[in-house]
N, C-alpha and C positions, 0 to 999 in steps of 0.2 A: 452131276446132281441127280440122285434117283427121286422121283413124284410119288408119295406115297397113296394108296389106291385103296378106298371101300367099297365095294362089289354093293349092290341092294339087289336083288331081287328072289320071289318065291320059289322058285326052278331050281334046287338042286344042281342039275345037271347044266343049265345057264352058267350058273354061280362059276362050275367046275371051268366052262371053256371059255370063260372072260377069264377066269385063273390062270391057266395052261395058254392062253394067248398072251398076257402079258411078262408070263413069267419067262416067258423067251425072248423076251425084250428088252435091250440095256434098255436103264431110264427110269423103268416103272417099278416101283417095290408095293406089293400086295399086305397089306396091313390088315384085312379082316372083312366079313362079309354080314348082311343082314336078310331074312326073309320077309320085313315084311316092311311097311314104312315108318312105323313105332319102332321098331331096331332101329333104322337107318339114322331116326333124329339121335338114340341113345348114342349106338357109335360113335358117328361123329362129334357127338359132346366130349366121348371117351377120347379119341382117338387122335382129334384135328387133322382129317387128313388133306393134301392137295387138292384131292379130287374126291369126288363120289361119281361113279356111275347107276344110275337110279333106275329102275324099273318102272313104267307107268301105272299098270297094272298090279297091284299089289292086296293083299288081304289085309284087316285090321286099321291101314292107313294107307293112303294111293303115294304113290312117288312122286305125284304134284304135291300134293297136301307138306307131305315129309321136305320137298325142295324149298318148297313157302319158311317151314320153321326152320332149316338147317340156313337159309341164310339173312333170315332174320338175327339170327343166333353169330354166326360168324359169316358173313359177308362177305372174307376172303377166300374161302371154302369151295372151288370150280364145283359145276355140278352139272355134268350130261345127263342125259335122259336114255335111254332104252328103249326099242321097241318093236313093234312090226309093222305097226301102221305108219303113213305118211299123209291121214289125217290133217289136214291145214289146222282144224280147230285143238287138236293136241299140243303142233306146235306152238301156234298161238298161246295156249294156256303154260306150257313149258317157258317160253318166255316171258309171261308177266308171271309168275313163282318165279320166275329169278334164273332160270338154266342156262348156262354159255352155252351147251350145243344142244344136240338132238342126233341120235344117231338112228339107223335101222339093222335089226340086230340079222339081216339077212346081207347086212355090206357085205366086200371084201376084206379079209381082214388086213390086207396090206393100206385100205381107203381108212379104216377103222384106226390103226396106227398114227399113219400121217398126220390124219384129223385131230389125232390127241396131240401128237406133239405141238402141231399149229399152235392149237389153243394153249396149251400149256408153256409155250417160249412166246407166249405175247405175239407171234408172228400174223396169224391168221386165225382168227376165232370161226371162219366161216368155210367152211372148202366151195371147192369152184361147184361139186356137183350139189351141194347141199342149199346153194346161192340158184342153181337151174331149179331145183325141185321146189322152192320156193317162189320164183317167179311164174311155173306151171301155177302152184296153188292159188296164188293169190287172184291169178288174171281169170283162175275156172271157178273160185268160191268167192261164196259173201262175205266180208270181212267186219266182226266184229266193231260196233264203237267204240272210239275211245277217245276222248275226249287229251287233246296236245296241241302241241303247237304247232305252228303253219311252216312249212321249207321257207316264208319269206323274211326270216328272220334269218336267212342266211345268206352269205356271200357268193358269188360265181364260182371263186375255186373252190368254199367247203360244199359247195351241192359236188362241183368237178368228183371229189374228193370221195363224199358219199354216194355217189355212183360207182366207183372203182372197186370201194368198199362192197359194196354190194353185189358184184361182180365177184367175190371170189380173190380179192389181190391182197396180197400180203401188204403191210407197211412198204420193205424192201421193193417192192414191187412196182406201188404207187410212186414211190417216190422216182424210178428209172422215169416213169412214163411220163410223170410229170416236169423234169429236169428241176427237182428241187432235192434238199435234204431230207433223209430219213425220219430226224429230228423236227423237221419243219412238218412234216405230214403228220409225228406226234403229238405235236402241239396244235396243230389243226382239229386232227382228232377230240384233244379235249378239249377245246372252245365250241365244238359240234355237239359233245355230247351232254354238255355242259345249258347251251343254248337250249337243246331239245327236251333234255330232261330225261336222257335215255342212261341206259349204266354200260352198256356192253354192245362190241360189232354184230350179236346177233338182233338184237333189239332194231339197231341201226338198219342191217338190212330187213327186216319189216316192214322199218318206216317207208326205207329209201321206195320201196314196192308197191306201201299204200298212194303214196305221193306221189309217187311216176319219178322218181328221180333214177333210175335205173340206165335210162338212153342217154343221158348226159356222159355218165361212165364209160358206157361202152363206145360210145363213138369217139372221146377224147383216146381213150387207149385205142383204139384203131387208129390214129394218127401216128 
């Protein structure tokens, strides 16, 4: 199955090496590109693609703004972010517009890959390093209010469960450490995310960070 792919951003020459990067990649089919964030909601009206890779920084309309109405619009629509910064308050705002990932446009492009596929086979919406650089953020900045619900609406294994998550582990993953089904951490998942009123693993690990449910995870998987 190839993921069809909308490039956003201003940079010409950005545009070109998110191109030439994935176009040497089984998987990914490059369907068109936008410069500004008014393109990016047209396209993808045009286009429906798999994915957008979005810019944050953009003329005309930001690649927040443009994340906000693309999945308003179609809600099945993945949509990473771009950038240079690792800004806590970027990502924050990346994730309530609605973004699965966040990438930084200074990765490796071997980390840049991986991380698409993750998200795009369901497997892993979060990479392990993007799960570290999130828990740097949150513990060094002030975090945003927002008014949600409390982890005490949740059970011992779905916190277990959103600690793992938050950590960086795929489904497959969870599921080894936990000695249960794949299927059973699926379903866990959306009774969790269901509960919180979250939509997506990135959200999830957010929460899991604002809450402190981060140790729960990592010390069950060290068992």
């Amino acid at each position: 199955m190839n993921f069809r792919v909308l490039v956003a951003d201003d940079h010409p020459l950005s545009r070109r090496a998110v191109r030439t990067l994935l176009e040497g990649e089984a998987g990914f089919e490059w369907i068109g590109e936008a410069a500004n964030g008014k393109e990016a909601v047209e396209r993808a009206d045009e286009l429906l693609p798999d994915l957008v890779l979005m810019d944050i920084q953009m003329p005309v309309m930001d690649g927040l703004e443009a994340t906000k109405r693309i999945k308003q619009q179609h809600p099945h629509i993945r949509v990473v972010m771009l950038t240079v910064s690792d800004d806590v308050a970027d990502l924050f705002a990346a994730i309530r517009y609605g973004a699965q990932g966040y990438l930084l446009k200074n990765m490796d492009p071997d980390d840049w890959i991986a991380y698409l596929r993750g998200l795009l086979d369901d497997n892993s919406e979060i990479s392990r390093g993007m799960a570290d650089r999130l828990f740097q953020s949150f513990r060094s900045a002030e975090v945003p209010a927002i008014s949600e619900t409390g982890p005490g609406v949740l059970s011992p294994r779905e916190s277990e469960i959103v600690g793992l998550v938050a950590g960086g582990l795929s489904n497959r993953q969870i599921a080894e450490t936990l000695v249960i089904t794949e299927n059973t951490v699926k379903n866990h998942l959306k009774n969790i995310l269901a509960k919180l009123s979250l939509d997506n693993r990135v959200q999830l690990t957010a929460y899991a960070v604002r809450h402190g449910l981060t140790q729960v995870g990592h010390k069950s998987a060290g068992k």
